[in-house]
Each structure stands twice: as C-alpha cells, then as structure tokens.
N, C-alpha and C positions, 0 to 999 in steps of 0.2 A: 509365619513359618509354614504353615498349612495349607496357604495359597498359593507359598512358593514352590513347595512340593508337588503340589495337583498341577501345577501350571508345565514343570518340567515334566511331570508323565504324560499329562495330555501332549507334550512338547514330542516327546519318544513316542507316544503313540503317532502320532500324525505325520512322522517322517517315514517309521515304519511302516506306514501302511501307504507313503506314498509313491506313485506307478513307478517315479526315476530310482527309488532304490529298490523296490520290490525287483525291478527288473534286471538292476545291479546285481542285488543276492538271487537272484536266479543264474544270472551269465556265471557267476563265482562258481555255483552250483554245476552246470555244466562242464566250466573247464575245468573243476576238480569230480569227475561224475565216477561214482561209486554204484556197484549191481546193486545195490540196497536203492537208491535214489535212482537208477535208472527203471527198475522194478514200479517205483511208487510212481514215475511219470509215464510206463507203462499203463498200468491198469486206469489211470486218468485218462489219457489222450489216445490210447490205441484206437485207429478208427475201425478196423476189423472188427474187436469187439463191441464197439457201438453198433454197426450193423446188426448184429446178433443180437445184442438189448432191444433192439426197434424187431426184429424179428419174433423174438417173446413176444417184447408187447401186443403183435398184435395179434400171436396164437391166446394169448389172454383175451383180445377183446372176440376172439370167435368164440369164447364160453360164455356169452351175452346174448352171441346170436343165436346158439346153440340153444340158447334154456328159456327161449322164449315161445308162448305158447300163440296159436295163427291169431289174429285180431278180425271181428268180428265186421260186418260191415251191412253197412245202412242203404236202402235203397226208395227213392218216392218215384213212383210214375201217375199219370193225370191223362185218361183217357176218354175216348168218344167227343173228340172235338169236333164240331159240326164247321165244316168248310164252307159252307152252302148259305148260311144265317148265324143265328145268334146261337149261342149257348146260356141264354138268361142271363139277369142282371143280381146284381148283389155282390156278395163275399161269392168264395170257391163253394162253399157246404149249400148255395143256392142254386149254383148252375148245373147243370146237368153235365157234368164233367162225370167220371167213372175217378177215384182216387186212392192208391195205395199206396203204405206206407207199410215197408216190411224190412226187417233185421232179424241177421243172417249168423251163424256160430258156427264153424269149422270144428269138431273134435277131430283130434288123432287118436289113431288106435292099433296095436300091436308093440305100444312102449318106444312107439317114436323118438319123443323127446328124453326121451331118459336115455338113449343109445347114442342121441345126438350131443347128450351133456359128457357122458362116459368118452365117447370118440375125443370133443376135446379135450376136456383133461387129460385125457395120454397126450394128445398133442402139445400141449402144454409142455408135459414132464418130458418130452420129447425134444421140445425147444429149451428148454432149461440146459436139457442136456447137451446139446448141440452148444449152448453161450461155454458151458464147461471145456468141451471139447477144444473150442474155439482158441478161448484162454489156455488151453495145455500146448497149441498145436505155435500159436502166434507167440507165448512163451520159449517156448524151445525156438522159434527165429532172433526172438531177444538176443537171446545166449548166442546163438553164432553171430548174430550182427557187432554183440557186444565184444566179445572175441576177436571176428576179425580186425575191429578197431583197435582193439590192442597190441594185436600181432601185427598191423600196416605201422602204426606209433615203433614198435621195438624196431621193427627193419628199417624204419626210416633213421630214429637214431640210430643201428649199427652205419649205415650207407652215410653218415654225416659225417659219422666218427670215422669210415675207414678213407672218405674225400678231403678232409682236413689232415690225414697222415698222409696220404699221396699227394699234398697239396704242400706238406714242411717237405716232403722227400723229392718233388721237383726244385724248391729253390734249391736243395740243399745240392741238390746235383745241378743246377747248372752254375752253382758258384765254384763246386769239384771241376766242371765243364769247362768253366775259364781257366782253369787252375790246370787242366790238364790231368787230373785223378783220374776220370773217365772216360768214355768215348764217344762220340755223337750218338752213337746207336743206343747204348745205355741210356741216354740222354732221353732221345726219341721214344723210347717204349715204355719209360716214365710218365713224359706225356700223353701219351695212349690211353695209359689205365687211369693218366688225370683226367679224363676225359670219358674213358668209360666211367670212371665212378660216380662223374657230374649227371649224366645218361641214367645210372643205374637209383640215383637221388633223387633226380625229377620222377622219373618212373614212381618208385616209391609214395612220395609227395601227391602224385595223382590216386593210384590206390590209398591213403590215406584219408582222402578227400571225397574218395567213394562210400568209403568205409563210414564216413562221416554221417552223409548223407543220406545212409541205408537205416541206421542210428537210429538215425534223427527223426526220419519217418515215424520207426516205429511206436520212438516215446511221442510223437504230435511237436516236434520240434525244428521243423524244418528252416525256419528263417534262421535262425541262431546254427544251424548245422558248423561252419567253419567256426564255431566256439569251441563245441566241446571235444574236449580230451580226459581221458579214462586217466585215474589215479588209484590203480588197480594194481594187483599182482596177479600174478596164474594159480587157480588153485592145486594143492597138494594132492601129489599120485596117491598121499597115505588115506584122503576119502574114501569114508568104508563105503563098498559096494554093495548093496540091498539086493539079496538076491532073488529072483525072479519067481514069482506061485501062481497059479490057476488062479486062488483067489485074488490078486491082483488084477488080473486081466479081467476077471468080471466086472470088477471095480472102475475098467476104465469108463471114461463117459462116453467114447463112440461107440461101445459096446452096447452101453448101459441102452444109449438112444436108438440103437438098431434095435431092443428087445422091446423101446416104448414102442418103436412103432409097428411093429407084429400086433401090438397092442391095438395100435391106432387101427390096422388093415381087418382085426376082428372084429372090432364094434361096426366097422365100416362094412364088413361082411354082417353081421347080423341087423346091421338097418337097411342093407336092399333089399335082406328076407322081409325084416317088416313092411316094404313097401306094398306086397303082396296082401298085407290087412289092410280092407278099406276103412277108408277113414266116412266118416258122416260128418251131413251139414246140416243141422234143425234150423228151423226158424219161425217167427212167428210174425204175422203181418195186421194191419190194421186199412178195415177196406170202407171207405165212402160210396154208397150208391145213391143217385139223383132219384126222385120220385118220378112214379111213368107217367111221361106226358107231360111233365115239369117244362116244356118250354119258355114259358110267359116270365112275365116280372112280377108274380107273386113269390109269399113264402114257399119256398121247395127244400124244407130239409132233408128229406130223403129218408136212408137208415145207416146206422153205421154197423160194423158184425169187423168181428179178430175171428182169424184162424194161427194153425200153428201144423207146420209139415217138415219134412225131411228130405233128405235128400243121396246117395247112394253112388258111385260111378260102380258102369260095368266093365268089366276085364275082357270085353268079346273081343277083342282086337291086339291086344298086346300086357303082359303080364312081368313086364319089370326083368325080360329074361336077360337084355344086354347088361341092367346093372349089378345085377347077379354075380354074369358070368364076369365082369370086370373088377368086382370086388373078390373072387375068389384069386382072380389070376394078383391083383394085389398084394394080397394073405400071402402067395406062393414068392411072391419075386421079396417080400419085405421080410421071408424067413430065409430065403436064399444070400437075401442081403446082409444078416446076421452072421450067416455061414461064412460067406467073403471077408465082412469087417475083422470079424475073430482070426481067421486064419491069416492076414495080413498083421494083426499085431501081436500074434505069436511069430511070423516071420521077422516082426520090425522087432520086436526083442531078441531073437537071435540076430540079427545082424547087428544091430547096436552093443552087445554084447561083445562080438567078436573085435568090431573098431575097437572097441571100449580097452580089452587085453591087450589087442597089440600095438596102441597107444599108448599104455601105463609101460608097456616094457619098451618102446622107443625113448618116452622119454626117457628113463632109467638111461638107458647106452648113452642117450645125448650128455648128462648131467655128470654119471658117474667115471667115465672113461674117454668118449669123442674129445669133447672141449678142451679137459683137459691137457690130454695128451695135443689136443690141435693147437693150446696156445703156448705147454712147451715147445715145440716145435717152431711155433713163429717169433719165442721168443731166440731162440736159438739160432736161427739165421739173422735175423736184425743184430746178435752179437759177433755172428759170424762175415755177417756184409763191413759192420764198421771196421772190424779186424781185419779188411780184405783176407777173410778166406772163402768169402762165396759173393760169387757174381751177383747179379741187378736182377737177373732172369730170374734164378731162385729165390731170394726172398720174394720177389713180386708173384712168385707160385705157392710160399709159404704164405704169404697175406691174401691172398684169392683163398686159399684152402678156408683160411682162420676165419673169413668173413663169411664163407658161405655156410661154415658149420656151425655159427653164431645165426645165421637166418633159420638155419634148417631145425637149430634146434629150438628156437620161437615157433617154428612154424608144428614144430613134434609138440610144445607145450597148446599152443594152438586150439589143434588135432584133440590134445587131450581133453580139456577144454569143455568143445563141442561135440566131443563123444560121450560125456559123461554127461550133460544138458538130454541130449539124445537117449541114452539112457533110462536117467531120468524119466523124462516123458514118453518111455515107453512103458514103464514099468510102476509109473507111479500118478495116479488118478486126482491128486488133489494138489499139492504143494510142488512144485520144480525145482 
C-alpha cells in the first residue's frame, strides 16, 4: 500500500512538473489573468527592471574598485653591458653586469580611499534608489496597460452584442421587406449600421490585440500575447483616497535618489580637493655591483648594498584646477536636480489628483443617471418601433445613443482606473 501511494505521488509530481502542463496551467493563467498574477509576473519578467538590477550590480561592483588600495610594483634592470667583448663567464653575480632589483609602494594621502569608498556607497544607495523608482514608475504602466485591456475586452463585447442585434434587426426587416411592412430605404439604412457595426468590431478587435500585446510586454509574455484575457472588474469609486503630505514626497524614491546623489557629487567634490595632497612612493631596491676590472673568467663576486628612497610629484605645472572646478559645477547641477525632481512630483500630484476627482464623479453620472436613463430610452423605442409608433431612423438613433454611452462609460471606469494607479504612484513610495 505504501508503494502504491509513493508511486502515485511521484506519479502527480512528475506530471506537475511536466513542461506540457506547466505550460497548460500557465496559458489557463493568462486567459483568466487577475492584477494579483499579473503583478506577480510583473516583478518576474519585467525587462526594465532587470536593466536596473544589472545597473546596481554594477554600482555595487564599483565599491570593490573603490576600496582598494594602489598595488605595489616590482622592477629588475641589468646594466653596463659591454657591446665591444665579453662581460665574463659564469652565473649573472660573475659578470660584470651592474643589477637592480627594486620594489616600489604607492601610499595615498589626503583620505583618498576612504572618499572613494564613501562616494560609492551613495552611489550605490543611489541605484538602489533608481531600481525603486524604476518599479513604481514601470508599475503605474502595468496598471494602464492592465486597464486598457480591459476596457478594449468591454468595448469589444459591447460592439459584438450591439452587431448581433443589428444583425436579428436586418433579417427581421427584410422578411418585413418582402412582406411589404417597410420600405427599401428602411431597409437600406439597416444595412448601413450592419455594416458600420461590423467596421466598428473589427476596429475594436484590433485595439484589443494591441492592448494585448502592450500586456504582455510588460509581464515578459509576449508569445502567448493573443491568450491572455483579463477576468477582472473595475475597481470601486468607494477606494479611500490617501491623501497627499510633504512627508510622502520625501518618501518618494526619485526624490530619495536625487538627495543620494548630492551625496555622490560631495564626496566627489571632496576627492578632487584631495587630489591636491600628494601622494608618495617609497621603495627599497637591492643593488649587484661587478668587482673593478672583473673582466676575466675568474671569481668576480662583486658586492651587493640595499637602499630604500621615495619618491614625491611636483605641482609646478598643473594643480588639479579642472577637477575641482568640475566637481563643484557637479555639486550645483545635482542640487539643482533635486529642486527640479521635487517640484515635478508635487506638480504630478496635483495633476493626478485633479484627473483622479473628476474621474470619480464622471463615473458616478455614467453609473448612477446616463445609462440608465440611455437604456430606458432604448428600451422604449424598440417598444415603440414594434408598435409601429416610431420609425427605423429613431430607434437606430436610440441604439447609437445606448451603445456609445455603454463605451463611454467603460471608457469613464477606465479613466478611473488609471487615474487612481497614477495617483497612487504619485503619492505613494512603496506599495502601488
């Protein structure tokens, strides 16, 4: 019983996990796609913020380059070669060669490396900030892309539903038509809007298929694009609105990273001043000299002697003034830059604000008053057409009306939608 048991889970595991159903329960997924699960294949596949990830990385691998200190270096030279004859026989320590062998150590000094470690880290916290940024900005594209999909989806089913009613309403008029009920013209203008409607569904069907495609980008899902379809509804006007504080705005992370890098352009200003402290190079060498008159092929050891010296550059010619004046001008354009980013998302929250009200009360009029009253209305002449008390003209002006106030008001929940994404991501630094 125990083998039968393991043999069917390994059984379930091994289907589960194989590529023809994983793939299955993926497509399922798509063409029932939920913001919850378009969200989770968001942050997965979104290539934009890969970019930014590899971007970090590699403000991270500059704190490597940053924090290391010069490396030391070796040098031998072998001098007084005689062109003319020999230089004696033996090993090197016999001939009358000159030989040094000296190593060499660069110190910094004025706190170099410790400005160059400090400089990255802001840059770091700077890119961090920027991945943040990244995800709040490509986020809020979700949400409209997400949106317009669903609002292409509703207009296409209205456009389906209202060609399939002009589509009973032609047979039904040219069997009136043989019958003599109507008139050719009646007839004719029937046809027309069967024909606009077919025009106004295709149309649709393409915007759907863009909608699709814009998606499908953003979750990393581009081959499967003509799968997926949203099994969503529009969220509710009753969404408490969060209302907007200073302390939020500082919060935001484009904010956050325009302050790291004031940060960045100080350290960067304070290590062109250091350039100004010279650095030293000590070193100590190890010197072979030939005994005088060592020609021959006897013993010639010679003598050997170390020294140890330094080494100093002088400033006579140029003192660091370009990098100076370039790190200051830095400093000035990356506080300037703070000025700008701030004052553009206290603009983009008013603006997004304003869509945001007069969004909640469009829809309101579409839901609680338009529709209504537009589908009394249409129902009212379709009673009225059958009763011959109203002409082919009118109701086909009551069904135009009914259908465009069904589009408009998808297109008003829409609106609301992605004004409140927008919002959102004006006003709110972490979660969308």
């Amino acid at each position: 019983m125990q083998w039968r048991l393991l043999t069917y889970t390994t059984l379930v595991a091994l289907l589960c996990h194989s590529p023809s159903v994983l793939q299955a329960a993926e497509i399922d997924d798509l063409a029932q796609l939920t913001l919850s699960k378009a969200n989770d294949l968001f942050t997965v596949n979104n290539r934009e913020l890969l970019l930014s990830e590899r971007y970090l990385e590699g403000a991270k691998a500059d704190t490597l380059t940053a924090a290391q200190r010069p490396n030391p270096t070796f040098s031998l030279n072998t001098n007084n070669f005689n062109l003319q004859g020999s230089n004696g026989n033996g090993g090197l320590s016999n001939r009358t060669v000159d030989t040094i062998a000296r190593i060499e150590q660069p110190i910094e000094r004025g706190n170099k490396r410790a400005l160059r470690m400090a400089l990255a880290q802001n840059a770091v916290q700077a890119s961090e900030l920027d991945l943040r940024d990244a995800f709040r900005l490509q986020k809020q594209t979700l949400y409209i892309a997400y949106y317009d999909l669903l609002l292409a989806q509703q207009s296409e089913e209205i456009l389906q539903s209202n060609q399939a009613l002009y589509q009973n309403m032609l047979n039904a008029a040219e069997l009136r038509l043989k019958a003599g009920d109507i008139s050719s013209t009646d007839a004719a203008r029937i046809r027309i809007d069967v024909l606009r409607a077919q025009n106004d569904l295709r149309q649709a069907q393409a915007e759907r298929q863009k909608a699709q495609a814009d998606l499908a980008y953003l979750i990393g899902k581009e081959q499967q694009a003509n799968v997926i379809r949203i099994n969503d509804s529009w969220p509710e006007t009753t969404t408490a609105i969060i209302p907007a504080s200073e302390d939020q705005l500082d919060q935001r992370p484009d904010i956050q990273a325009a302050m790291a890098r004031i940060q960045v352009a100080n350290e960067n200003r304070k290590l062109a001043q250091a350039f100004t402290t010279r650095d030293i190079t000590i070193g100590m060498q190890y010197e072979h000299y030939p005994s005088a008159g060592g020609g021959g092929g006897g013993n010639n050891n010679g003598r050997n002697t170390i020294g140890a010296g330094f080494s100093i550059p002088l400033f006579t010619g140029y003192q660091y003034q370009g990098e100076i004046a370039r790190a200051e001008v830095d400093y000035t354009t990356a506080m300037e830059a703070e000025d700008r980013i701030r004052a553009n998302a206290v603009g983009e929250v008013s603006r997004a604000r304003a869509d945001l009200d007069a969004a909640i009360e469009k829809v309101n009029r579409y839901d609680q008053n338009m529709l209504l009253e537009a589908e009394k209305t249409a129902h009212a002449a379709e009673f009225a057409y059958q009763h011959g008390a109203m002409g082919v003209t009118d109701l086909l002006d009551a069904r135009r009306v009914l259908r465009a106030l069904q589009i408009d008001a998808a297109t008003a929940h829409a609106d609301f939608a992605k004004s409140l994404a927008s919002w959102r991501a004006a006003i709110n630094p972490g979660d969308n």
